[in-house]
C-alpha positions in Angstrom: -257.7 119.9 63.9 -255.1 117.0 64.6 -251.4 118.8 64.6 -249.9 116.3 61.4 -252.9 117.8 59.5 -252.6 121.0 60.3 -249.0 121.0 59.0 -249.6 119.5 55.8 -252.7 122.4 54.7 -249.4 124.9 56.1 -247.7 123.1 53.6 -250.4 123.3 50.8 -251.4 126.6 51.4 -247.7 128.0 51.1 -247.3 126.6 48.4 -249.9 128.6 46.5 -248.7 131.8 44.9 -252.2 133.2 45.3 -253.1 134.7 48.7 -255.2 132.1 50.5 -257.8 131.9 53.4 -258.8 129.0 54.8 -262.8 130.0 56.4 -264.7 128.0 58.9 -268.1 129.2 60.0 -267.0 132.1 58.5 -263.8 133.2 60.7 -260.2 132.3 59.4 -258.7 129.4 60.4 -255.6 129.5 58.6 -253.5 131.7 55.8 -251.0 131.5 53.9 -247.6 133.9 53.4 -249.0 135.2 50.0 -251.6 137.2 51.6 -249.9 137.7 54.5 -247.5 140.2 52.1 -250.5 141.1 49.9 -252.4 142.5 53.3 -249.0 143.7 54.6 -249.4 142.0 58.0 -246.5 140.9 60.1 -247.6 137.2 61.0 -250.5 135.2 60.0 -251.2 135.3 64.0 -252.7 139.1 63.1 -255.4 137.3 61.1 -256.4 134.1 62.7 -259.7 134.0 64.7 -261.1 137.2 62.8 -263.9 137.2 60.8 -263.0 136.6 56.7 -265.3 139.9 56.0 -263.0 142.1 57.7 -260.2 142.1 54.7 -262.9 143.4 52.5 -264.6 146.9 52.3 -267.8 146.9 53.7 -269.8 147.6 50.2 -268.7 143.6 49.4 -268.7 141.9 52.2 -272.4 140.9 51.3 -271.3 139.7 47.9 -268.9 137.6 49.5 -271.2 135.9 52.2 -273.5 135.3 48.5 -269.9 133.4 47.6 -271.2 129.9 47.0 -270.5 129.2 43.0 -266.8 128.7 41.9 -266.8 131.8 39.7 -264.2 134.7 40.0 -265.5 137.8 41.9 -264.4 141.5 41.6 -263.6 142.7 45.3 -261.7 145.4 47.2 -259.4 144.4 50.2 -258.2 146.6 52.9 -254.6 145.9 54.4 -253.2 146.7 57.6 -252.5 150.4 57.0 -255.9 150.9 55.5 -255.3 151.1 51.6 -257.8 149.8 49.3 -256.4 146.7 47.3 -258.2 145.8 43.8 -258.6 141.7 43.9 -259.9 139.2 42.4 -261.8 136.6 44.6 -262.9 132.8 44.6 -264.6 130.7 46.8 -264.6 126.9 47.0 -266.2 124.5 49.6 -263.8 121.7 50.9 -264.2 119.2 53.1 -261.4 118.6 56.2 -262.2 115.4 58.4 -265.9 115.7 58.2 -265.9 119.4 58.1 -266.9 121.9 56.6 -264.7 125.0 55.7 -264.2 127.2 52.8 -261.0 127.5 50.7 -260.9 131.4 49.3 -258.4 132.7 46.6 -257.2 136.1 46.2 -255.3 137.5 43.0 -254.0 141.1 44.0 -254.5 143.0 41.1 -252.7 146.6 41.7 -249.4 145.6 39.3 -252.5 144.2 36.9 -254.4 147.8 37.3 -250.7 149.4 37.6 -249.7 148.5 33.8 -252.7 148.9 32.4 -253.2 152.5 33.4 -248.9 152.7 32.0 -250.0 151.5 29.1 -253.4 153.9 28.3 -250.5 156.7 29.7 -248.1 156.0 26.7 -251.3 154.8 24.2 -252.4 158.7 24.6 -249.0 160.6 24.7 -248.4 158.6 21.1 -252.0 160.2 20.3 -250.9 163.5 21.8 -247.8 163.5 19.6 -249.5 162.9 16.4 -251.9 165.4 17.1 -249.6 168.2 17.8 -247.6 166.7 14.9 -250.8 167.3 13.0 -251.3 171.0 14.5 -247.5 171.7 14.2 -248.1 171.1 10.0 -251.3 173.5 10.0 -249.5 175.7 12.3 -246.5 175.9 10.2 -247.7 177.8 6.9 -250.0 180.4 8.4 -246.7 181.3 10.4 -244.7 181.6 7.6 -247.6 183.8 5.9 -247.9 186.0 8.6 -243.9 186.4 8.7 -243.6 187.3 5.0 -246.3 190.0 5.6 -244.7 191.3 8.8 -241.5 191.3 6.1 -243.1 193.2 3.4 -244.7 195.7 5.8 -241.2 196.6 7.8 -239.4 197.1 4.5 -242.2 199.7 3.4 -242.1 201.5 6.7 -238.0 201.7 6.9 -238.8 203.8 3.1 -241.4 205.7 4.4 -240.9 209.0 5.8 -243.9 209.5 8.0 -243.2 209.7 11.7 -246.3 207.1 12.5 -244.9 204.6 10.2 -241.8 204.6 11.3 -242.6 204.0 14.9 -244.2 201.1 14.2 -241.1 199.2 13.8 -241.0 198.7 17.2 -244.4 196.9 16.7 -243.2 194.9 13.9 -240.0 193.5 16.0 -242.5 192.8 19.0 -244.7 191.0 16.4 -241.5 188.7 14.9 -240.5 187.8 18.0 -243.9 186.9 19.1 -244.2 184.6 15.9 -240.4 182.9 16.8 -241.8 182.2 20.1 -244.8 180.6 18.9 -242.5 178.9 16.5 -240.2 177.8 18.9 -243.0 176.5 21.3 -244.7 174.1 18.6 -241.2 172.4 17.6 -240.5 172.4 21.2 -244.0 169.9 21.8 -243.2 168.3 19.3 -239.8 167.4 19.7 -241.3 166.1 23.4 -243.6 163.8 22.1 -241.3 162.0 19.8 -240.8 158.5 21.2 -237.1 158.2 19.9 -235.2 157.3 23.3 -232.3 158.6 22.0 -229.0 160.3 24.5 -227.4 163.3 23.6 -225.2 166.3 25.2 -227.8 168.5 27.0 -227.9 172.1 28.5 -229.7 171.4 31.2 -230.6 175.0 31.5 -232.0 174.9 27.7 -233.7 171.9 29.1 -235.2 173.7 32.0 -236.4 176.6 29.9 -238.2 174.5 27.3 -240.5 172.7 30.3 -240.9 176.3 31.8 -242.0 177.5 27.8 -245.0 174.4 28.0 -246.3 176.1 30.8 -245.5 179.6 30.7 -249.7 180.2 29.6 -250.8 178.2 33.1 -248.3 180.4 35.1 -248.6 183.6 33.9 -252.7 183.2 34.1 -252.4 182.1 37.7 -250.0 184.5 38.9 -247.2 182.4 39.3 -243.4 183.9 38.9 -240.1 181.3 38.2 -236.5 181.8 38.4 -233.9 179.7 37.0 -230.9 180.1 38.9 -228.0 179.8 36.2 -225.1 180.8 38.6 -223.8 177.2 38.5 -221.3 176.7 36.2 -223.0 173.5 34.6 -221.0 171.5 31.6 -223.6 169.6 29.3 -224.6 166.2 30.1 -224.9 163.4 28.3 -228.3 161.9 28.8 -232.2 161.5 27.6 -234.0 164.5 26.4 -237.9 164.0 26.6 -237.8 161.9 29.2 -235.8 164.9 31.4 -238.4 167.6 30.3 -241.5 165.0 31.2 -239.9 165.0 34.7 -239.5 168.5 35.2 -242.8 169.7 34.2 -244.4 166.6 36.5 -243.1 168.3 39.4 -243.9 171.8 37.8 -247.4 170.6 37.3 -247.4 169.6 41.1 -246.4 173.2 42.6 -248.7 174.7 40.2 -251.7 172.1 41.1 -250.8 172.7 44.4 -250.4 176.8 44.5 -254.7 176.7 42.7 -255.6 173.9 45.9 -254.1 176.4 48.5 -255.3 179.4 47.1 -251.6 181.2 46.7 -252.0 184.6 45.0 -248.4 185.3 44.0 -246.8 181.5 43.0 -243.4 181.5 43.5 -241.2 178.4 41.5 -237.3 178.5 42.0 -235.3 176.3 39.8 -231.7 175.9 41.4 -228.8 173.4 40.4 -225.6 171.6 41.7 -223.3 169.3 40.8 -220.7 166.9 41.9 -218.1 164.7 40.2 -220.7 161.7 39.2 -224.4 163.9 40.0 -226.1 166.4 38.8 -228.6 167.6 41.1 -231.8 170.2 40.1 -233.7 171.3 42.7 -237.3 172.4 41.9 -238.8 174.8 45.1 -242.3 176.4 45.5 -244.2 178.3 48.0 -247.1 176.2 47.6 -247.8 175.6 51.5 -245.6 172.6 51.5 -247.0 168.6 52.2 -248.4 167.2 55.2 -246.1 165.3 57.3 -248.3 162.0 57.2 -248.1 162.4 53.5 -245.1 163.2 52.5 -243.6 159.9 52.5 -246.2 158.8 50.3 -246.3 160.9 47.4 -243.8 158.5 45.0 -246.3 155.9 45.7 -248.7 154.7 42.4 -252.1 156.1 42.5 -251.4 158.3 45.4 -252.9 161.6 44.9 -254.9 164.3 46.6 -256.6 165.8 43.7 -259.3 163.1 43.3 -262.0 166.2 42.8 -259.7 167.3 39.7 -259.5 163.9 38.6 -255.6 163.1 39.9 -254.6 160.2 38.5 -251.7 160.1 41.4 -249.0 159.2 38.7 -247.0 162.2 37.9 -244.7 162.0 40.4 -244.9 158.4 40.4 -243.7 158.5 37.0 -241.1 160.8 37.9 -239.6 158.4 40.1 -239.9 155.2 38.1 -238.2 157.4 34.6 -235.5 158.7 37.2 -234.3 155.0 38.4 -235.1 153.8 34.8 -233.3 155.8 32.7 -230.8 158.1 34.8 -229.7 155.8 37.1 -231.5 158.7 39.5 -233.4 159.3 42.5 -236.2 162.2 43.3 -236.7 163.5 47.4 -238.7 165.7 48.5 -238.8 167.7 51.8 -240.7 170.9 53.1 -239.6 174.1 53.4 -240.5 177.6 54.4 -243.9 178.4 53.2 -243.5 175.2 50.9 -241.4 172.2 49.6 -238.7 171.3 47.2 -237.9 168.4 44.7 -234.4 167.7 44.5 -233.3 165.7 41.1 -230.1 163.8 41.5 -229.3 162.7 37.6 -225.9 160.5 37.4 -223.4 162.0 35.0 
């Protein structure tokens, strides 16, 4: 192909916002820098001469030889590194000087999938909130009922003088406090799921206990042990409530997910904290048998997970990330340690 021609489909091509392959007898002839990024290549050079199947998955590259009517096709990509990339695909014959060649177009769909799988997130916490709304209602007066009873019964037994009777106080006190923690526990989901995006003064340990509260059940039925390390003298900080729980139990969620996967009979979850004149830093270690090295720069990423088996969505800690730059002006790190890893939490202040 002449060199003046050459330069003006370089031109044409970049100018595209869509990746773009230029195919001739079905090897690339030319790209463009939209796909170049997309397929995270460092020059089109890495790509000219192969075949145009090799970007895709085996399992399509049939459907895109079949590529002959101008209709938009559903295909996965494979970049440089190796990570599947949801596209959309068209194919359109041109003619260059007499020949033939094929023009493909490529729409890169992950910030597409990304948002939509954001938005079904938030669509079901707002169901999830209404529905322990709804349970926190029907909850409520049973409660109450059973309190008044528990009332009525302690009263009789402080006036009674038989020896049985009056040892079940101790009974009736474990049974109050049992009904204030169940108490406490549905005004604490509640409180979670309420979409208000409102700042006020926090104690972060308070905030720390009421994530550790939502999934006491979990770690007590595995086997798994916490401590909150409140030797830090911490004053209260002035930030986002529910958005700083939904971040702590993420990462608590992780260990625990992670403490089942590598079969750890006694869990152990230390929550430690520090602080300097514009940070606040919590720092979230487990024993969980830590993160592979070739991983562990990964696990911020969307859609990274390892628990596809146990349907992982690979968002949690995504999410962490995203909320902690959002919202807190933050960052979240990660790095192993003795027989497991820690999260450290910087939160500006």
């Amino acid at each position: 192909m002449p060199t003046n021609i050459n330069n003006d489909i370089e031109v044409i091509l970049n100018s595209l916002i869509e990746g773009t392959i230029l195919v001739k007898n079905g090897f690339i002839e030319n790209v463009n820098d939209s796909l170049i990024q997309i397929l995270e290549y460092n020059s089109k050079d890495e790509l000219i001469g192969n075949l145009a199947t090799g970007v895709l998955i085996p399992s399509t590259t049939e459907k895109f030889l079949e590529f002959n009517k101008h209709i938009f096709q559903e295909v996965t990509l494979v970049s440089n590194n190796g990570d599947l990339i949801p596209a959309i695909l068209k194919v359109n014959d041109i003619k260059i000087q007499n020949e033939e060649y094929k023009i493909v177009t490529i729409i890169d769909l992950r910030e597409f999938r990304e948002k939509d799988t954001l938005l079904f997130k938030q669509s079901r916490l707002a169901a999830m909130g209404e529905m322990i709304s709804m349970i926190a209602h029907q909850w409520r007066q049973p409660l109450s009922a059973i309190s008044s009873i528990l009332a009525k019964l302690k009263i009789r037994s402080l006036k009674s003088q038989n020896e049985e009777i009056i040892k079940l106080n101790d009974e009736f006190d474990n049974i109050s406090n049992y009904i204030q923690y169940m108490s406490k526990t549905i005004d604490d989901f509640r409180n979670f799921f309420k979409d208000d995006k409102q700042k006020e003064y926090l104690d972060i340990i308070e905030v720390v206990n009421i994530a550790v509260i939502m999934v006491k059940p979990i770690l007590d039925s595995k086997n798994i042990k916490i401590d909150i390390n409140k030797k830090e003298n911490l004053n209260k900080i002035f930030t986002f409530k529910n958005e700083l729980i939904q971040i702590i139990l993420n990462i608590l969620n992780n260990s625990i997910d992670a403490m089942e996967e590598n079969n750890i009979k006694e869990g152990k979850i230390n929550i430690s904290f520090s602080h300097s004149e514009d940070y606040l830093r919590i720092i979230i270690a487990d024993n969980a048998g830590g993160i592979p090295k070739h991983l562990i720069s990964k696990i911020f990423e969307p859609y990274f997970t390892t628990k596809h088996e146990k349907n992982g969505t690979g968002l949690g800690l995504y999410m962490c990330k995203v909320i902690l730059e959002k919202h807190f002006s933050g960052t979240i790190n990660v790095k192993n340690i003795e027989k497991g890893s820690s999260f450290s939490i910087d939160i500006k202040i």
